[in-house]
C-alpha positions, 0 to 999 in steps of 0.5 A: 839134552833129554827131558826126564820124568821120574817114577816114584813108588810108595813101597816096593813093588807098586808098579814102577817098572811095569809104569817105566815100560808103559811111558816107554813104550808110549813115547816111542810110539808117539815119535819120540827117542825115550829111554829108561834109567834107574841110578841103583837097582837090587835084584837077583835078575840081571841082564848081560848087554851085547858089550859084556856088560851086566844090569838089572833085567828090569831096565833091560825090559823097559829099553826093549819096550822103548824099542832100543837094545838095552845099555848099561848106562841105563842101570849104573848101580846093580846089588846082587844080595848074596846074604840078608846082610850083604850084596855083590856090587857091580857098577857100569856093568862090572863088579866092584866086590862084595859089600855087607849093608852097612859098608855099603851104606857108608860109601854108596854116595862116592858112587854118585860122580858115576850116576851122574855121568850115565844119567847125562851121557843117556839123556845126550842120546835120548829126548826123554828120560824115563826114571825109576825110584826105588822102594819109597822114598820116605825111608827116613833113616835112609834118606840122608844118602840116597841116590835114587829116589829124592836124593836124585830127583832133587840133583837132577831136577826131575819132575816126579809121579808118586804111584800107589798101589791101591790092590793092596789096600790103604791107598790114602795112606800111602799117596798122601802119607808120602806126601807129608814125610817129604820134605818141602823141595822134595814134595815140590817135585811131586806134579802128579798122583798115580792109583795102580792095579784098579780092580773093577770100574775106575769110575767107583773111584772118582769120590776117591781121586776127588779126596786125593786132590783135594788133600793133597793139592796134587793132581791125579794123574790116572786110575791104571786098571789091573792089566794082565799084560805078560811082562817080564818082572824082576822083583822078588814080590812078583806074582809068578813066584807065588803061582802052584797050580799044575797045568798040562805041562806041568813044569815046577821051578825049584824056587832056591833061596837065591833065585835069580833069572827066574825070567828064563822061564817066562816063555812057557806061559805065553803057550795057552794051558802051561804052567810053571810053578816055583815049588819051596818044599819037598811035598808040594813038588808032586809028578810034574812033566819037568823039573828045573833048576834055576840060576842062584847067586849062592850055590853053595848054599842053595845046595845044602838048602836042598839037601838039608829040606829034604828037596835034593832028595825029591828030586834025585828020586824024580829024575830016576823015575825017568821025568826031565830034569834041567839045571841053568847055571847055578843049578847046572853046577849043583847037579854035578859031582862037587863045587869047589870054592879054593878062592873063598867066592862062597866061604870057601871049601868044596861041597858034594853036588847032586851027582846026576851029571858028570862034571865038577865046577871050579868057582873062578876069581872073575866073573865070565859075561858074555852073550852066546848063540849056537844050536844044542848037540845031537842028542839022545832019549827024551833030549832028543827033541831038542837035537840041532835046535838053535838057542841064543842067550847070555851067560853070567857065572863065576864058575868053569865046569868041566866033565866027561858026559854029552855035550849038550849046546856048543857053548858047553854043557852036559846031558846024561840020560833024562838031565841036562844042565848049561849056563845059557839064561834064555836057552828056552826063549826061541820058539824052535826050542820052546816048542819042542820042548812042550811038544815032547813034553805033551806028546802032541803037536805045539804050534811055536810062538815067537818070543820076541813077536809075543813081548811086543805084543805085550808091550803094546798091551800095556801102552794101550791100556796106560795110555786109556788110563793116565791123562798123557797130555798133562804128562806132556805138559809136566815133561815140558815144563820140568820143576 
């Protein structure tokens, strides 16, 4: 059986994914089998492994940084919002149905059985267990139920790193403020404190690391600088969805109220001068040289959002001037003539679309998973530069489109004129495909970056820069000496 180390963050998005790929990664390089698990994750980025089955992308990232494919075993508990109030749950990689919160909330501890079971099966087939919590784990009126932060560690008997995020300030409060609202078996569980996103010397720290252990009596582990290792985030908080300023290409992401796989578009920032901006309101869209849009997990009402601020209208006008516009899956089916809900998957009825391609979707009763490869048709006008181009990708969508235009990719699709739209998520991450595009898009020559050669790249970064920061060998010792 593998030993564990469990990740634990004062809030979310204080960098325990980031911190989970690092350990991964730095285990693997030091011979080791790891593997990461998170029992529950929310998010609207997921990931289809290569058995049809569907986890947070998060874990997936972490599984490529350990060096393993990614299993959903690694993510037995998956909630897709698709309201403020409600969630599609999906456990071992299918879906269970919609739950509003407090339904949820009621029954998640029955899910617990099915946690354990993948948690023991992983550490089978792994040495070391990388585990994430999830928010804080000092949400007092949640804690009576929870099954992935203390709730967990505390059935398991995982030793924890409770990481800060000091770039947003207030890094006492939130180490040794944790601590304290810990009950006394929960904070016995706490071996090691974590500073992350250091900015400047981490020397200038050492009063502070002096405080923390002092007060605490827990030891500090590392002061993790600010490092600008290009990893694939999933969180909603993620930096890139905050980025607006134009480069050359300039490529604006309509950022949907439901957004989700926005890492579809992470190729485009490993080439050196693109940009990719996530645009919320009609006068922020400008010229850019393409438009996309992305995967929803409310396309119905996502579209009326368009229509209603007035960015359907943007776009539409965009698009007859000639500029390039693609839409992946949920966006794919807006651009079409109408979406139909006979089975009431979004509250039912049907919706006009945006009538820029011709086809129709029919929302279905199942969800259709699975993971596609193949090369995009012949194709004419600006498209053509993507002629023959071989893709591979994933596809996750409950609805069948069908229509009468070009077909864009063998695994379907549709092109007319300068728009396009599939449900492939990670059409554009081969470096034939990514650099044609950008070439078309620059009017001059790209050279292509293999996206694979360049992640892993990124994940050594990350390790090199973790590994210089965390004392290891203390980290070593706590996975050998446990609780």
């Amino acid at each position: 059986m593998a030993d564990s180390i469990m990740l634990q963050g004062t809030m979310s998005n204080a960098g325990k994914s980031f911190l989970t790929a690092a350990l991964c990664r730095i285990f693997r390089q030091d011979g080791h089998r790891p593997a990461p698990f998170k029992s529950q994750n929310m998010a609207l980025n997921s990931y289809i492994t290569t058995d049809g089955l569907e986890m947070g992308r998060a874990q997936a990232m972490q599984a490529e940084a350990a060096g393993i494919e990614p299993d959903v075993r690694m993510n037995p508990v998956l909630l897709k919002p698709t309201t403020d109030t409600g969630s599609q749950v999906i456990v071992n990689g299918k879906v269970r149905g919609d739950m509003r919160a407090a339904a949820y909330f009621r029954q998640k501890k029955a899910l617990l059985p099915e946690i354990l079971a993948a948690c023991e099966s992983l550490s089978r087939s792994h040495d070391i267990l990388v585990i994430e919590g999830a928010g804080s784990p000092v949400e007092l009126n949640l804690k009576a139920d929870d099954i992935v932060n203390m709730g967990l560690a505390l059935r398991i008997q995982a030793p924890v790193l409770l990481v800060g995020d000091i770039d947003r300030g207030g890094i006492f409060a939130q180490l040794l403020g944790t601590l304290q609202l810990l009950e006394p078996e929960e904070r016995a569980l706490v071996k090691g404190l974590i500073v992350n996103r250091f900015r400047g010397d981490p020397s200038l720290f050492a009063d502070g690391v002096r405080i923390l252990e002092e007060r605490s009596g827990v030891p500090v582990l590392g002061v993790v600088p600010y490092l600008s290792a290009d990893i694939e985030d999933e969180d909603s908080l993620s930096d890139k969805l905050g980025r607006t300023a134009p480069g050359r290409p300039d490529i604006a992401v309509i950022a949907l109220p439901k957004l989700s796989n926005f890492t579809d578009f992470d190729v485009f920032l490993q080439y050196e001068g693109a940009a990719v901006r996530y645009v919320r309101r009609p006068s922020d869209l400008g010229t850019p040289d393409l438009v996309i849009l992305p995967g929803t997990k409310s396309t119905i009402a996502d579209l009326r959002f368009l229509r209603e601020s007035g960015m359907e209208t943007a776009v539409k006008r965009l698009a007859s001037g000639g500029t390039p516009v693609f839409g992946i899956c949920g966006g794919y089916q807006m651009l079409g003539e109408e979406i139909a809900d006979p089975l009431g998957s979004e509250g039912g009825g049907s919706i006009r679309g945006m009538g820029l391609l011709p086809c129709r979707t029919v929302f279905a009763a199942e969800k259709h998973r699975s993971r596609v490869s193949g090369r995009f048709a012949q194709l004419s006008g600006f498209w053509s530069c993507l002629s023959g181009a071989a893709y591979e990708g994933y596809e996750i969508h409950m609805g069948e489109t069908t229509g009468t235009g070009t077909p864009l990719t063998e695994a379907g699709g549709f092109c007319e004129g300068n728009v396009c739209g599939c449900y492939v998520h990670g059409i554009f991450d081969t470096a034939e495909v990514s650099a044609r595009l950008l070439q078309a898009l620059l009017h001059s020559e790209v050279v292509p970056v293999d996206r694979r050669a360049y992640k892993e790249q990124q994940y050594d970064l990350l390790a090199d820069g973790v590994r210089k920061s965390l004392d290891m060998a203390k980290i070593y010792r706590i996975l050998e000496e446990g609780v």
